[in-house]
C-alpha positions as CSV (number, residue, x, y, z in Angstrom):
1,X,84.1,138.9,-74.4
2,X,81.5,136.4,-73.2
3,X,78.2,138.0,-71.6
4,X,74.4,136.7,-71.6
5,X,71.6,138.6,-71.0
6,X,68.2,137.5,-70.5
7,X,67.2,136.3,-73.9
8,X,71.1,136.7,-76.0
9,X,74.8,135.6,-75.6
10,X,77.1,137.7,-77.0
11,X,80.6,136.0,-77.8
12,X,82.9,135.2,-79.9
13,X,82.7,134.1,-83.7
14,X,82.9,130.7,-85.0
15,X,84.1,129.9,-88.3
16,X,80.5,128.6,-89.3
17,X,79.6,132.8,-88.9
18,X,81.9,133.8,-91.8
19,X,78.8,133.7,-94.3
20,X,76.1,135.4,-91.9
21,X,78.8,138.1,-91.1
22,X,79.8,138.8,-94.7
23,X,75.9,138.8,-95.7
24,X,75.8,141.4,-92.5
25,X,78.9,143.2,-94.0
26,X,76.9,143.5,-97.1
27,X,73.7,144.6,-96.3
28,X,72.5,147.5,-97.7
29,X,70.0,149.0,-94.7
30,X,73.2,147.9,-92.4
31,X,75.2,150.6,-94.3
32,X,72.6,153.4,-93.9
33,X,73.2,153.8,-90.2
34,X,76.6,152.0,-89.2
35,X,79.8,152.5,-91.2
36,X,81.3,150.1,-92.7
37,X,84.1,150.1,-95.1
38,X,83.9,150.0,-99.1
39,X,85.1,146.6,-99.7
40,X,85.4,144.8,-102.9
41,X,85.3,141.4,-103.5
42,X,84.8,138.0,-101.8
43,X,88.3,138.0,-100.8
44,X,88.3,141.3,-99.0
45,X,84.6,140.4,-97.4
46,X,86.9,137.0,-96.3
47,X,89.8,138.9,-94.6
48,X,87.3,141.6,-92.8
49,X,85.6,138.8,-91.2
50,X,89.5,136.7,-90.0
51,X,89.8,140.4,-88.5
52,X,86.6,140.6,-86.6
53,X,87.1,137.2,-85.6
54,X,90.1,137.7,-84.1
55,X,89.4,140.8,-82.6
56,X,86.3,138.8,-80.7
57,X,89.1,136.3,-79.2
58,X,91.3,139.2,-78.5
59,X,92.1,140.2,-74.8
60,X,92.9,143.6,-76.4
61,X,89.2,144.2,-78.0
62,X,85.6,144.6,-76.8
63,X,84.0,142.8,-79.5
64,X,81.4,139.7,-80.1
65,X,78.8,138.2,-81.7
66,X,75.3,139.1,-80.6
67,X,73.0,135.7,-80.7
68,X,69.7,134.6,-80.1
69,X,69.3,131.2,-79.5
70,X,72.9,130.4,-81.2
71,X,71.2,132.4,-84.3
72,X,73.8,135.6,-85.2
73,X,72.1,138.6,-85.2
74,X,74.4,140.9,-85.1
75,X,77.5,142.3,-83.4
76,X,78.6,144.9,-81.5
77,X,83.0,146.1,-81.3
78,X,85.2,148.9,-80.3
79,X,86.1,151.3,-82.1
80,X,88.1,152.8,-79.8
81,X,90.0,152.2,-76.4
82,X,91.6,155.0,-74.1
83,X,92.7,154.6,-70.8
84,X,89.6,153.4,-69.4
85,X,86.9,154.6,-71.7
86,X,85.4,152.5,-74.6
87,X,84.0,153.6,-77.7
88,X,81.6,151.1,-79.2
89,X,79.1,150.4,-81.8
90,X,76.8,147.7,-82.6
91,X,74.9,146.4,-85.5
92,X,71.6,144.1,-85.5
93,X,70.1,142.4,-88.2
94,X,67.0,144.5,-89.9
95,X,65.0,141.3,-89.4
96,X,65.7,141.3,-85.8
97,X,65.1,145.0,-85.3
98,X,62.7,146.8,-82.7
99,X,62.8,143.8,-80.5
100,X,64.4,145.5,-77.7
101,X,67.6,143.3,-78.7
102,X,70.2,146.5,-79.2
103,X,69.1,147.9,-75.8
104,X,69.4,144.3,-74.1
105,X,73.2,143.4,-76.0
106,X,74.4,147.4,-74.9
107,X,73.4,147.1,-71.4
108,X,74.6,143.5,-71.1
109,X,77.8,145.1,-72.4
110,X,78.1,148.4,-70.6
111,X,77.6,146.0,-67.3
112,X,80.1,143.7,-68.1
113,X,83.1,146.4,-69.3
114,X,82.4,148.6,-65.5
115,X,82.8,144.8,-64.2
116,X,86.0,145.1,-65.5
117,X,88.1,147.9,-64.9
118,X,86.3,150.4,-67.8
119,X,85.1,153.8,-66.1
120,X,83.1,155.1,-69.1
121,X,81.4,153.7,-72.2
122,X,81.2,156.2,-75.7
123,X,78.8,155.2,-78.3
124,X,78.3,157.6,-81.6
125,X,75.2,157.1,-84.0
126,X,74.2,159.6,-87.0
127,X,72.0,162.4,-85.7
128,X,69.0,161.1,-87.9
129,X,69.5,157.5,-86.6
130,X,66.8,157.7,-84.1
131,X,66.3,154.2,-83.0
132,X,70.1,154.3,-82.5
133,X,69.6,157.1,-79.9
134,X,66.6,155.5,-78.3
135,X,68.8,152.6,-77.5
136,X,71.6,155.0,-75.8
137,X,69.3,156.7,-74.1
138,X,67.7,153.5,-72.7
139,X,70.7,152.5,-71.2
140,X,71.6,155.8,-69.3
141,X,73.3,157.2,-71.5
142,X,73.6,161.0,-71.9
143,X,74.5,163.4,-75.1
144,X,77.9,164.8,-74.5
145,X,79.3,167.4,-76.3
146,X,81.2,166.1,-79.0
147,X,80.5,165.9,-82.8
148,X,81.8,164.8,-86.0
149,X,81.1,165.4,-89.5
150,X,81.6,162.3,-91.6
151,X,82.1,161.5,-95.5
152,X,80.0,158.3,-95.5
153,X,78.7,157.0,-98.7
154,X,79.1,160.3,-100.7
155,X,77.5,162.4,-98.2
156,X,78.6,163.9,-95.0
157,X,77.0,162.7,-92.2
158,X,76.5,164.4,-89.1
159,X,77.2,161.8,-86.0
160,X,76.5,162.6,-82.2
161,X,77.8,160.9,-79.5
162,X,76.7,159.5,-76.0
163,X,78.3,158.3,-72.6
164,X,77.7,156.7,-69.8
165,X,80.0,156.5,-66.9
166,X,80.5,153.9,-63.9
């Protein structure tokens, strides 16, 4: 996936991300509103980012790098593909955060999969993630009735989910 927007690119990894992902990966505030898995060790941090990697040069994943003048700052992937309909979620850096930058990657996204053959776009956030939601919403998308109760972290987390259809 290769898409710019007014002020980001989003596309693939290079090798030279590996260490900005895996500090990503790591980062504590990250894990408060996006899941990501326990992992242990450098190792495991090093296969999880050959993975995303791969998935951003796959024909058979939505998935990239979201950059700022060639700077990563963060990354948005499916999580799920059926039919036509794409389930996504996307991550940007704390540092980088309420700069409009989520809302400009999701649309820049959402534009680019009805480009190309996808009929509707799913994202999920925890119900308390409320910048999450503002971002959705920004985009057109509206609360559909789905929900899921999640063990995240030792707690269950309650996650609502938005769409947005061509």
């Amino acid at each position: 996936m290769r898409i710019r927007t007014e002020r980001l690119s989003i596309k693939p990894y290079s090798q030279k991300d590996k260490v900005a992902i895996i500090e990503l990966l790591k980062d504590d505030k990250i894990k408060e509103t996006f899941i990501i898995p326990d992992i242990h060790g450098q190792d495991q941090y090093e296969k999880m980012f050959d993975k995303m990697k791969r998935d951003t040069e796959s024909n058979q994943h939505y998935a990239g790098g979201i950059y700022l003048n060639d700077i990563l700052i963060g990354f948005i992937l499916d999580t799920d593909v059926v039919n036509s309909t794409v389930e996504i979620g996307y991550v940007i850096l704390p540092s980088y955060q309420n700069c409009g930058y989520a809302t400009e990657a999701l649309n820049g996204v959402i534009k680019h999969l009805f480009q190309n053959g996808i009929n509707e776009v799913i994202a999920g956030a925890f119900s308390d993630n409320l910048p999450s939601i503002r971002v959705m919403i920004k985009n057109g998308m509206k609360l559909i009735d789905r929900r899921e109760d999640i063990e995240y972290r030792g707690q269950i987390r309650h996650c609502v989910f938005y769409s947005i259809k061509k």
